[in-house]
C-alpha positions, 0 to 999 in steps of 0.5 A: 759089451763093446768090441774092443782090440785088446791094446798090447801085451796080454797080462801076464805075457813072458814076452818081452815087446820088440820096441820100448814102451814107455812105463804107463802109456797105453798105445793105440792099435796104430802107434803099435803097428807104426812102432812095430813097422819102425822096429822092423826098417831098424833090423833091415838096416841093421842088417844092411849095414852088416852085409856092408861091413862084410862087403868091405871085409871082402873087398879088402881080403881081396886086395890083399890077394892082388898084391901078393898074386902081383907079386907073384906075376912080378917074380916069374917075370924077373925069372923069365927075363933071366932065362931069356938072357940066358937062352940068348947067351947059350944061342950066341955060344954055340953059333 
């Protein structure tokens, strides 16, 4: 009787494997565990690259505000430069 590692799925298994296994080929105990490790970086920056795009999604929403809040800034500014002029009149008026 030998101590072998089972290598692989066990028969009849539903499961299917996280990482591609070309038909017929029987795998280490090392290689699954470097493919299974390789399998795991790609989800990481999978992930990474999501958490990005959602990033840049942020920043532009963000810009997107400023530009209205300038705007904004931009017409009270107006509004009190009008209401300045209209003050100064009043005060020359009733001098």
């Amino acid at each position: 009787m030998t101590n072998k590692r089972p290598v692989g799925r066990p028969k009849g298994s539903q499961n299917k494997p996280k990482f591609p296994v070309p038909k017929g080929k029987k795998l280490t105990f090392d290689e699954l565990n470097k493919a299974s490790e390789i399998a795991g970086l790609k989800a990481l920056v999978s992930r990474q690259d999501d958490q990005i795009i959602q990033m840049c999604d942020d920043i532009a929403q963000g810009k997107k505000e400023i530009e209205s809040l300038n705007e904004e800034i931009s017409l009270l500014q107006t509004r009190i430069d009008n209401y300045r002029q209209i003050i100064m009149t009043l005060m020359e008026v009733t001098e």
